[in-house]
TIFIMAR-423119 format. One record per residue (C-alpha): residue in one letter; z, y, x. Coordinates in pm, whole numbers, padded with zeros to 5 digits, always signed. Layout:
<atoms>
AZYX
...
</atoms>
This chain:
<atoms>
X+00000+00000+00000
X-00087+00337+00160
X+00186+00574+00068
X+00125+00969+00041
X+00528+01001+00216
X+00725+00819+00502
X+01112+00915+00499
X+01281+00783+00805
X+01698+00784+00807
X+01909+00619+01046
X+02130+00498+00739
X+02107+00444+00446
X+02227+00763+00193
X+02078+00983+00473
X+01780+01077+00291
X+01895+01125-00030
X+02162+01375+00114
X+01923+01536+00306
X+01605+01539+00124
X+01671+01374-00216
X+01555+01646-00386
X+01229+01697-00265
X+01224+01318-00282
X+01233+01382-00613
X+01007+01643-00685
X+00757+01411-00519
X+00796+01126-00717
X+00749+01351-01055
X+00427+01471-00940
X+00272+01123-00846
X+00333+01114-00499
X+00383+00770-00347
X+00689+00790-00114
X+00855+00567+00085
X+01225+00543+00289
X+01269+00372+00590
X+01646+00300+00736
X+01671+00212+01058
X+02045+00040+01035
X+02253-00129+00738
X+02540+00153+00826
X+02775-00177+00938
X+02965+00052+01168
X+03069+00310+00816
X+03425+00272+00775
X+03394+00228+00420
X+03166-00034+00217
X+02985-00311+00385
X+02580-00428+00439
X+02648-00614+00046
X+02738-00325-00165
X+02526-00051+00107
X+02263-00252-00009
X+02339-00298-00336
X+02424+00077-00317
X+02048+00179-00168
X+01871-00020-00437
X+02049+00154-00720
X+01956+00498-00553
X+01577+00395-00438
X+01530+00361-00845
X+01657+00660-00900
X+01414+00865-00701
X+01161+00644-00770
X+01052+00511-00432
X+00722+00292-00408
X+00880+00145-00087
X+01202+00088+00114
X+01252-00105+00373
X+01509-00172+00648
X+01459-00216+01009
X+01787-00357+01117
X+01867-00169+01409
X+02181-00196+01529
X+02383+00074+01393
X+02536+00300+01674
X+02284+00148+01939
X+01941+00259+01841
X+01726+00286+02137
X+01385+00377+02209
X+01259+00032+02341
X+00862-00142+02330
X+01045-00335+02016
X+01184-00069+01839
X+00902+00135+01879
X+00637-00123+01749
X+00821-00189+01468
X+00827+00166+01350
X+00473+00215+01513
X+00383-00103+01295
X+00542+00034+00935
X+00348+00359+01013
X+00040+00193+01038
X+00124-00058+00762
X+00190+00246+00481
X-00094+00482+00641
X+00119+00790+00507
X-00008+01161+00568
X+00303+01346+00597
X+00648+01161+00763
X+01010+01336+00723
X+01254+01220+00995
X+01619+01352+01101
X+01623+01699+01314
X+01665+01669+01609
X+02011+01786+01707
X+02251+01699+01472
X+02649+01555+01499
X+02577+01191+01479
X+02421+01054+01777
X+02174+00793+01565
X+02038+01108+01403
X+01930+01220+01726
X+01776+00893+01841
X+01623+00795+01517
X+01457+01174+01581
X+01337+01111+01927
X+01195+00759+01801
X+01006+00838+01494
X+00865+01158+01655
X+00725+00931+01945
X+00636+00622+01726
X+00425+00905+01540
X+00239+00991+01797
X+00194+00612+01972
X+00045+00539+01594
X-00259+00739+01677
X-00294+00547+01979
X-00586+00271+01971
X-00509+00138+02313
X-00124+00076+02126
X-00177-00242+02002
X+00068-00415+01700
X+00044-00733+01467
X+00116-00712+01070
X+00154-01106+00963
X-00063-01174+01278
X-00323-00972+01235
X-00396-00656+01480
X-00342-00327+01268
X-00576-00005+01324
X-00456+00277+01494
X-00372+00568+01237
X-00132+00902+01292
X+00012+01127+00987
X-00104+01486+00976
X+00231+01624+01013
X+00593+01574+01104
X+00863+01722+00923
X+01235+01769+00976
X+01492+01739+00732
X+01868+01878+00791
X+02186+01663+00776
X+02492+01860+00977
X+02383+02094+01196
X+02150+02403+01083
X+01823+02513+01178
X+01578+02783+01106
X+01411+02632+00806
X+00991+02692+00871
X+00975+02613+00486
X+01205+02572+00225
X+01128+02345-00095
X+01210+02421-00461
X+01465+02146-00607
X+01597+02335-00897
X+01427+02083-01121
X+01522+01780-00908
X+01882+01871-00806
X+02073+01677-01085
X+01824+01357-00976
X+01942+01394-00613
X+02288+01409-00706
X+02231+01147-00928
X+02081+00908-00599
X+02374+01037-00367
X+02655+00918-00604
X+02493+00585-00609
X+02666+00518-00233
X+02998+00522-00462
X+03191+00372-00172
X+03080+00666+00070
X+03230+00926-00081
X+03574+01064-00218
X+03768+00829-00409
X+04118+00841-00452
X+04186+00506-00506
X+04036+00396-00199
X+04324+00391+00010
X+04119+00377+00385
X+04072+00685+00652
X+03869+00964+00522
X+03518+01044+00681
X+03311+01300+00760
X+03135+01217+00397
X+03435+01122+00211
X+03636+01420+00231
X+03732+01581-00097
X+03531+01873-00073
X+03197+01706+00115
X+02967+01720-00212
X+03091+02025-00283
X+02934+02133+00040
X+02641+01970-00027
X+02590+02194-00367
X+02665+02514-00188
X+02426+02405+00103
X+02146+02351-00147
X+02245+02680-00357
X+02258+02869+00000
X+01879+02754+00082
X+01775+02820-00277
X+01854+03166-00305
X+01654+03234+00003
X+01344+03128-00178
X+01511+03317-00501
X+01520+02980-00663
X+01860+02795-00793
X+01875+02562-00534
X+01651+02446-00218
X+01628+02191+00055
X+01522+02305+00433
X+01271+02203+00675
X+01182+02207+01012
X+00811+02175+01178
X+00790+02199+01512
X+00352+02300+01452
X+00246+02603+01288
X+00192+02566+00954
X-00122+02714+00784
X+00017+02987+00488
X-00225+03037+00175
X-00168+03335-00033
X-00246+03129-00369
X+00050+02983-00365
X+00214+03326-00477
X-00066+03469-00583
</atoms>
């Protein structure tokens, strides 16, 4: 199946934090999109790889993904290596997509940083002919998406575009809460993380109000690209 999007996240939840929105939006206007995780998340301190999975099913329905697939890298050990980079190099080539989000580049959590640095370099090794990888055996042809994008997870950026989720914020929300055992519970009596502090989807509200009202628009995810980016004047005119 080609797909139109390619979301790669180092674990799963990362993209519907991140990017569930426009996720979203993409779905509702026929887009054929795809997420990628590189690990199951066995290092999170709370859940497991059962209910993360169960968890990641519920939420791929909710945005309406064509595709998901995991990679099963190790969590907290992924590497740039010739068999980590085939395999993503492979999944490019399998789903053909024109546009591929991945984690910016600088971020807290080391695995966003690496999963970064891999995708951006699978990307480019896709294009390669001389690259060679098998799907079920067969050699697969050499194909590159048109662009790269960045989504945001902790640390900020200067967005290059920002993308109207007003419509699509509920849905994201919606996708997030699915990872039920991430985030703030009470009666889960285990260490708080980063993600299950009290006030952490608060945050992520405010974030996506913050970026919105830069575009004049209730709420808004950001994005990086590291290319310029042609402007047309239809789209406000």
């Amino acid at each position: 199946m080609k797909l139109d999007i390619l979301v790669f996240a180092a674990h799963p939840d990362d993209a519907e934090l991140s990017m569930g929105g426009t996720i979203a939006k993409f779905s509702a206007n026929n887009f054929k999109v795809g997420v990628i995780d590189l690990t199951k998340a066995e290092l999170s301190t709370r859940g497991n790889t059962k209910s993360r999975s169960n968890e990641t099913n519920d939420a791929s329905k909710i945005l309406k993904l064509k595709v998901r697939e995991n990679l099963g890298f190790r969590d907290g050990n992924i590497k740039i290596t010739n068999e980590t980079l085939n395999k993503v190099v492979s999944v490019i080539r399998k789903y053909n997509p024109s546009i591929v989000f991945a984690p910016y580049f600088n971020d807290r959590h080391p695995d966003h940083i690496d999963t970064s640095n891999l995708v951006k370099r699978a990307v480019f090794s896709s294009g390669l002919e001389k690259f060679k990888t098998l799907l079920s055996g067969k050699p697969q042809k050499a194909t590159r998406p048109k662009k790269i994008f960045y989504y945001m997870q902790t640390y900020l950026f200067e967005p290059t575009f920002i993308v109207d989720i007003s419509d699509y914020f509920e849905v994201k929300m919606k996708s997030v809460n699915a990872y039920k055992s991430q985030f703030h519970n009470p009666k889960i009596k285990t260490e708080n993380t980063f993600i299950s502090q009290p006030g952490f989807l608060d945050y992520v509200e405010a974030r996506a109000k913050f970026y919105g009202f830069q575009i004049r628009k209730k709420y808004g995810e950001p994005f990086y690209c590291e290319e310029d980016i042609e402007y047309n004047f239809g789209d406000i005119l």
